[in-house]
C-alpha positions in Angstrom: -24.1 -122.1 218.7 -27.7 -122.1 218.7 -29.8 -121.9 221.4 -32.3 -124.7 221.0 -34.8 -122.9 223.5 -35.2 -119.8 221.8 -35.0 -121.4 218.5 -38.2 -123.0 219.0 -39.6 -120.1 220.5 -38.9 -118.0 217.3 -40.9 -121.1 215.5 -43.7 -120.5 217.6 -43.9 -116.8 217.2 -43.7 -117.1 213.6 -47.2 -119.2 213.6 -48.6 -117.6 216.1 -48.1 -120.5 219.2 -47.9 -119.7 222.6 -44.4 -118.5 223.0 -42.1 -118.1 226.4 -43.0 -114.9 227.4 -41.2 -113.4 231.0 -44.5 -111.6 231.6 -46.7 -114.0 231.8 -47.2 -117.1 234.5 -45.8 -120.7 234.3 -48.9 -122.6 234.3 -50.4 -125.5 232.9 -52.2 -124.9 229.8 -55.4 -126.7 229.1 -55.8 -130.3 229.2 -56.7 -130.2 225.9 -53.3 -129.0 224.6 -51.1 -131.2 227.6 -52.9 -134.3 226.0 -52.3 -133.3 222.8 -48.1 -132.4 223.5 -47.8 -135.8 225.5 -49.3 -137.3 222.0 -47.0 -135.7 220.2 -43.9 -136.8 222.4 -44.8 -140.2 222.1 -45.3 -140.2 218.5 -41.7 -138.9 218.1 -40.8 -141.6 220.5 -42.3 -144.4 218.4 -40.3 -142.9 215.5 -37.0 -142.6 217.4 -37.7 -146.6 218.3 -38.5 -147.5 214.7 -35.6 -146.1 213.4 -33.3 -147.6 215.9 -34.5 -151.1 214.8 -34.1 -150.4 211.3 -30.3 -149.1 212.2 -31.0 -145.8 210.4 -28.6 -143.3 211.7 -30.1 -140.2 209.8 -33.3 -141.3 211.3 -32.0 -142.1 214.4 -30.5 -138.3 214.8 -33.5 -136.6 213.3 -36.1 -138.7 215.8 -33.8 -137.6 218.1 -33.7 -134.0 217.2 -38.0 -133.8 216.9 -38.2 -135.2 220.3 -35.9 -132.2 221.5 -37.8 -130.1 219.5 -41.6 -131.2 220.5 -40.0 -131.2 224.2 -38.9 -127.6 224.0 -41.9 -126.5 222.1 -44.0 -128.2 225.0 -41.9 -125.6 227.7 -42.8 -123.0 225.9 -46.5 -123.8 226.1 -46.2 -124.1 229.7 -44.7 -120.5 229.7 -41.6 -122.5 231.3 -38.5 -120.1 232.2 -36.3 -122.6 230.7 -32.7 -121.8 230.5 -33.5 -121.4 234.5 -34.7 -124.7 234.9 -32.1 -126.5 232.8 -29.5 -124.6 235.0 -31.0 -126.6 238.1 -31.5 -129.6 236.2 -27.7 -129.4 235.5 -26.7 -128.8 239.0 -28.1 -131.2 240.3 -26.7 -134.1 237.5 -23.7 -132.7 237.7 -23.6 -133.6 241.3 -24.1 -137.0 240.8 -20.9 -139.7 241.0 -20.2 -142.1 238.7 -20.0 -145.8 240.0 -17.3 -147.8 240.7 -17.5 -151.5 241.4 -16.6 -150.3 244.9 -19.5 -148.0 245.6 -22.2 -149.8 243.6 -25.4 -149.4 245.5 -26.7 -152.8 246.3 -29.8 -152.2 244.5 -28.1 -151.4 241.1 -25.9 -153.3 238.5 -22.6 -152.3 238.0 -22.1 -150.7 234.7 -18.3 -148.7 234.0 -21.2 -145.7 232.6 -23.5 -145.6 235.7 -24.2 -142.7 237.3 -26.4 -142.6 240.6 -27.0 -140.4 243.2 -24.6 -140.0 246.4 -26.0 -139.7 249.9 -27.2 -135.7 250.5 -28.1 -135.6 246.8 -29.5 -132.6 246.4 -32.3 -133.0 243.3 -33.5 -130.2 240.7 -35.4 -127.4 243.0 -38.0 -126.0 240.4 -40.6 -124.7 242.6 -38.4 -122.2 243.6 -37.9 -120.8 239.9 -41.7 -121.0 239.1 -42.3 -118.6 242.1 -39.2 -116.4 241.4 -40.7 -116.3 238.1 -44.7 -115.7 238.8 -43.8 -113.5 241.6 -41.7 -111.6 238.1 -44.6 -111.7 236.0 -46.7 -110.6 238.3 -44.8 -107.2 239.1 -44.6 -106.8 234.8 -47.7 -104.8 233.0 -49.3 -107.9 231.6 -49.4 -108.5 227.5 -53.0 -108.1 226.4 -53.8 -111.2 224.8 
């Protein structure tokens, strides 16, 4: 199976886009580029929605796949260590409890595919992988650029 990570990486090395790259920072790129990448999101985002009101299915799935794309693609211009972050990202969903009509939390509908948070949830702990990362990067000889 692919890895959808490094598949967009290899796209960006091919033409020359900044790239995940363990020697370098996590950082915010310009403001320039983070407005541009939001843009971009959002114009996927309009597609996925006009494609879902016109019940096109291949659209559907290919708006779908874009947005995964442009969203990876994004990571890697933030130099993100990503298969790290998903990792916490997936601990800490996979902690969550589904709902019963039981344990609905007052402030919520009950829905037989809700999933909420349970008291002492636990949520995604990035900052502590940015440092573990920087603190990497800085101990590697840096890239010129």
């Amino acid at each position: 199976m692919s890895n959808y990570f490094h598949d967009v990486g290899e796209f960006h090395r091919k033409f020359a886009i900044p790239a995940y790259d363990p020697r370098d920072l996590c950082a915010f790129p310009s403001d320039e580029i983070v407005d541009y990448r939001v843009k971009f999101l959002e114009e996927e985002l309009t597609e996925l929605k006009k494609a879902i009101a016109e019940r096109d299915l291949p659209e559907v799935l290919d708006a779908l796949a874009d947005i995964a794309y442009v969203a990876f693609g994004t990571a890697h211009y933030f130099n993100a260590p990503f298969a790290d972050v998903w990792a916490e990202v997936q601990r800490a969903n996979m902690d969550r409890v589904k709902v019963t009509r039981e344990n609905c939390p007052p402030d919520k509908q009950y829905r037989p595919d809700l999933v909420v948070k349970p008291p002492g949830w636990k949520g995604p702990q990035i900052a502590h992988i940015i440092d573990r990362h920087n603190g990497f990067a800085r101990r590697m000889v840096r890239r010129p650029r």
